[in-house]
C-alpha positions in Angstrom: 139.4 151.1 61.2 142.8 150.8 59.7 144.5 147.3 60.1 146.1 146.5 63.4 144.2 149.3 65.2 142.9 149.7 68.6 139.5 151.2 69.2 139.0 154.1 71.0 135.6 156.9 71.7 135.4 159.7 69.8 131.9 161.0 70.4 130.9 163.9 67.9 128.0 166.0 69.5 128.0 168.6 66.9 124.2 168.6 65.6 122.8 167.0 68.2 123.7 164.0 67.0 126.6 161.1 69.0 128.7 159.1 67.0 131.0 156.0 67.9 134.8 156.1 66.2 137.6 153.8 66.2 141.2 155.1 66.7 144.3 153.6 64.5 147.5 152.8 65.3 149.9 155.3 63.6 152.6 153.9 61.0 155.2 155.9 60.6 151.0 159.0 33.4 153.0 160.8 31.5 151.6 161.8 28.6 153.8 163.8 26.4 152.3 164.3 23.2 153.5 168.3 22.3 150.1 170.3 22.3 149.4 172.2 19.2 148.6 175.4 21.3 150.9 178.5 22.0 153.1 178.7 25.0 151.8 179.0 28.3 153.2 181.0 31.6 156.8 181.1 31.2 156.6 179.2 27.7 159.1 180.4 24.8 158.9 179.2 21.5 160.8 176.4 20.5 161.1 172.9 18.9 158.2 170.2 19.6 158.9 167.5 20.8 158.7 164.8 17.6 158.8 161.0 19.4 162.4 160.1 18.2 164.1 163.1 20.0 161.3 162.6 23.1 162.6 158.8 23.5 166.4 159.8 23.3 165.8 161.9 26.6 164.0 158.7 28.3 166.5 157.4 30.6 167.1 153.6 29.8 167.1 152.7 33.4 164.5 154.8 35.1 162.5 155.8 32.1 161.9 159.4 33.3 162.9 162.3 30.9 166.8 163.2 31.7 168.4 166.3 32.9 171.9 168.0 32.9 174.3 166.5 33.7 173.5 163.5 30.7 175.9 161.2 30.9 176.5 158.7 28.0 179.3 155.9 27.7 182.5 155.5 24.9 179.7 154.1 22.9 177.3 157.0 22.9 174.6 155.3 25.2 173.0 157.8 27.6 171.6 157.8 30.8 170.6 160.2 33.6 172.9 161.4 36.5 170.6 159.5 38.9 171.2 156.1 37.7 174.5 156.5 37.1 175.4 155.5 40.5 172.7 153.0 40.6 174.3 151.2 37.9 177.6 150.9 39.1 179.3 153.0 36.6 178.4 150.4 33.8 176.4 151.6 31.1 173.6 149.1 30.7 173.2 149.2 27.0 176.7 147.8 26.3 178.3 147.2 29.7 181.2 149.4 28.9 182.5 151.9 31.5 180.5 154.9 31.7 183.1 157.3 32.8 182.2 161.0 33.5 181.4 161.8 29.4 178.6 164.5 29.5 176.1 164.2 26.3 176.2 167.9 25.9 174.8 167.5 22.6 172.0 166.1 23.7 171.6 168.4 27.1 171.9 171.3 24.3 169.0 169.7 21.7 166.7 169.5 25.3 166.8 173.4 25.7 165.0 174.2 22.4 162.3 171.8 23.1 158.7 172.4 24.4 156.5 170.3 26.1 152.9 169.9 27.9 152.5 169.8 31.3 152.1 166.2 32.5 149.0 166.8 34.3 147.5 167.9 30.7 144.4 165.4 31.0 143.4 167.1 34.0 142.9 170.4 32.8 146.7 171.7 32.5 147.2 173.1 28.8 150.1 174.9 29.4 153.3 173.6 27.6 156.8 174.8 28.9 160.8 175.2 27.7 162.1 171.5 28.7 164.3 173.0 31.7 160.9 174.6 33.2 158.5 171.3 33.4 159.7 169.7 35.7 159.9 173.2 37.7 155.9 174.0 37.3 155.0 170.4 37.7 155.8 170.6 41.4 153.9 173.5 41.5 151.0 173.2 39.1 147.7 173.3 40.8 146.7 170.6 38.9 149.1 168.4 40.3 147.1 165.2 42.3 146.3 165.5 46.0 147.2 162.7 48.1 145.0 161.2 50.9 144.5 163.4 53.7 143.9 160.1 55.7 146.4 160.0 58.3 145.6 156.2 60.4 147.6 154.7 57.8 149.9 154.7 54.4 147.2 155.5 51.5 148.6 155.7 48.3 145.4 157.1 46.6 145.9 160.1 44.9 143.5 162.1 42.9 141.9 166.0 43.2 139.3 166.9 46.0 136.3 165.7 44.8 137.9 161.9 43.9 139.1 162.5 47.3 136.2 163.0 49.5 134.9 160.2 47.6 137.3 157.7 48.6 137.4 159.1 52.4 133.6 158.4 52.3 133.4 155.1 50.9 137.0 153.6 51.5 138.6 155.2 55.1 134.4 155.1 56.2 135.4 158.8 57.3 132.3 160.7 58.6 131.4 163.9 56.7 129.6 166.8 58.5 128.4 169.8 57.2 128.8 173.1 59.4 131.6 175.3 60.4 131.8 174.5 64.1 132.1 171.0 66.1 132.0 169.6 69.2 133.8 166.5 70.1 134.4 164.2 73.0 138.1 161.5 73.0 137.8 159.2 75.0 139.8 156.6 76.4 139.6 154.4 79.1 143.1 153.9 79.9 145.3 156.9 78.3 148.5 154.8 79.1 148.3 152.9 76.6 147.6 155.4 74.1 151.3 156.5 72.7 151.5 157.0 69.1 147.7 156.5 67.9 145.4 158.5 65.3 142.0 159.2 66.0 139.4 158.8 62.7 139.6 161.7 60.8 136.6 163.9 60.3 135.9 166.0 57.4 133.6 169.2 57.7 131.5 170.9 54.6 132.2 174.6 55.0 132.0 177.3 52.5 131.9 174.9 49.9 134.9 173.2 50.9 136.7 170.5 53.1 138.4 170.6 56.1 140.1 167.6 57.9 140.3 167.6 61.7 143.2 165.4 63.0 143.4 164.5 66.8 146.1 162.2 67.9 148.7 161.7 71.1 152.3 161.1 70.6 155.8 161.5 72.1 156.9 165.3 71.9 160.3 164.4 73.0 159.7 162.5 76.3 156.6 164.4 77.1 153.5 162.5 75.8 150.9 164.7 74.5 147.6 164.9 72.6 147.1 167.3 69.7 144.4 168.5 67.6 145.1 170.8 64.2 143.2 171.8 60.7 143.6 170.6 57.2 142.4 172.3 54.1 141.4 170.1 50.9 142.8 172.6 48.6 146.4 174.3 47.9 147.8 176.6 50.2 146.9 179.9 48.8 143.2 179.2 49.3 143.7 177.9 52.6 145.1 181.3 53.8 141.5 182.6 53.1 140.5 181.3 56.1 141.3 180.7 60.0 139.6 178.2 62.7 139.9 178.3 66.8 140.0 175.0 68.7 139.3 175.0 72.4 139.9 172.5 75.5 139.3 173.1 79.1 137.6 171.9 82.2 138.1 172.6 85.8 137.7 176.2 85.2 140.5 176.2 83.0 141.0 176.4 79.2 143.5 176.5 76.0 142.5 177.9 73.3 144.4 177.8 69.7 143.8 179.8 66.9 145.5 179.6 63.4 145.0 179.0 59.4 144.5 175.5 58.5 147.2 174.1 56.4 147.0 173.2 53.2 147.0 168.7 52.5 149.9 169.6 50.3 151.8 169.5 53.4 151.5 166.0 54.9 150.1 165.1 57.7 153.3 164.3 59.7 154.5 167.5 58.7 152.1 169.6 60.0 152.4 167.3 63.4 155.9 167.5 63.9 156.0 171.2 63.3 153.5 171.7 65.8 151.5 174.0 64.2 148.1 173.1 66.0 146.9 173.1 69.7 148.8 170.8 71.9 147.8 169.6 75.3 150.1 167.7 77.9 149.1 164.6 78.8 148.9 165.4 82.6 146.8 168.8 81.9 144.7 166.4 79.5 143.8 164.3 82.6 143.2 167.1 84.7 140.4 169.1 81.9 139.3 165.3 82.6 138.3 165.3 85.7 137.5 162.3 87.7 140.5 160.4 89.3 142.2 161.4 86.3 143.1 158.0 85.1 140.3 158.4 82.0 140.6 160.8 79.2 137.6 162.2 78.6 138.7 165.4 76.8 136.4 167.6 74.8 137.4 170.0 72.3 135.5 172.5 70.5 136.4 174.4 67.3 135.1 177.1 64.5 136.2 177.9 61.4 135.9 181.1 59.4 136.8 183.6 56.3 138.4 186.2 57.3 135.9 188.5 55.1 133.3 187.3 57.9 135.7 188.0 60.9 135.7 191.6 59.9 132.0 191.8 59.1 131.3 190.7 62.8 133.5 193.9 63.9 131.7 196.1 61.7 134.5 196.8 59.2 
């Protein structure tokens, strides 16, 4: 359980099998050597990247690689746009007034440069025109995952199967394979229960991951419980499939269906955009029964690939 947390039911009665979980409080490598291979996706030839012109583009301040606008002092000491502010406007090789003196030479010696992707070492052998890098680094599929674990900050970082690792033996997360569940929250007093996390749980499906979040929070003034789908992968895998989640009692029922989004997408993204099934507290209490001052609210879900939806409708 994550530090400072309170602990709360979550009974998991998928399998067969019951299982206790605590609830936690919610709070809020570079390596640039040039590769001797040809260009890669949008690559161009050009000049490599020799270690004297690589460390005049190294910001003095920040140490990242600079881009236009490159502003250098009377003295010909550069540094990037972003630290220009952060330094006062006092260059901080020779303390001299920086000015607004753009190193166009240098901004011009950038664009014929190449370079490898900085996620090279794992498994990125694509090298780019200086002004792209940065672009397809954003974007490169081999770019890190973060943690998917959502109780607290994690600042662990790594791809899925480091990942699923660390959930397992660091956040204690419990790992079930199967493409449907069936879980319990409960909560003695559901007062007291205003911006908290339940564990996550991670399903085997397909051959991949999924994260199941479940968590109650202010929606506005309204306090409400949600329940929504990760995917441990990027975002155009994670449109291959879809899941369903479903809460009722009383005779009654809500039922959500959607495609799981992607862990490139944070966790308090996905919440505040709502995009999962969403229960009011009051109709939470009532799918409760009782005296509805205990949650005891189950929720049932499936996931699938859309190639099997359309195989069970004979298409």
């Amino acid at each position: 359980m994550a530090p400072g947390g309170s602990t709360y039911k979550e009974v998991l009665e998928s399998h067969s099998t019951v299982t206790d979980y605590d609830i936690a409080m919610t709070k809020a490598d570079t390596n640039l050597t040039p590769a001797k291979t040809t260009a890669g996706l949008g690559g161009k030839k050009g000049i490599s990247s020799p270690n004297g012109v690589h460390e005049l583009l190294e910001c003095p301040v920040c140490t990242s690689l600079m881009y236009p606008p490159i502003y250098q002092c009377p003295s010909g000491h550069t540094l990037c746009s972003n630290c220009k502010s952060r330094v006062h406007n006092c260059c901080p090789t020779c303390r001299h007034e920086l000015g607004d003196i753009r190193c166009l030479a240098l901004e011009k010696v950038a664009e014929s440069l190449e370079l490898p992707c900085r996620y090279q070492s794992l498994g990125c052998h694509d090298i780019f025109p200086y002004y792209s890098k940065l672009k397809h680094e954003q974007q490169c599929r081999f770019h890190p995952y973060n943690c998917p674990y959502a109780g607290f900050e994690c600042s662990v970082t790594g791809d899925i199967p480091t990942l699923v690792e660390h959930l397992k033996g660091d956040h204690k997360v419990d790992m079930h394979d199967g493409c449907t569940f069936n879980h319990r929250y409960v909560k003695s007093n559901p007062q007291e229960v205003e911006n908290a996390t339940w564990m996550l749980t991670v399903f085997n499906c397909f051959g991949k991951q999924f994260c199941l979040h479940f968590e109650a929070f202010q929606l506005g003034t309204a306090p409400v419980y949600m329940a929504f789908l990760r995917f441990m992968g990027d975002d155009n895998e994670a449109k291959k499939f879809s899941y369903s989640l479903e809460v009722g009692g009383n005779s009654r029922k809500l039922i959500w269906q959607g495609v799981p989004r992607s862990i490139r997408d944070s966790h308090r993204k996905v919440r505040d955009s709502q995009d999962g099934l969403i229960i009011q507290r009051n109709l939470a209490l009532y799918f409760s029964g009782g005296d509805r001052q205990e949650l005891k609210l189950r929720v049932t879900g499936r996931i699938w690939k859309e190639s099997e939806l359309w195989k069970d409708n004979g298409c």
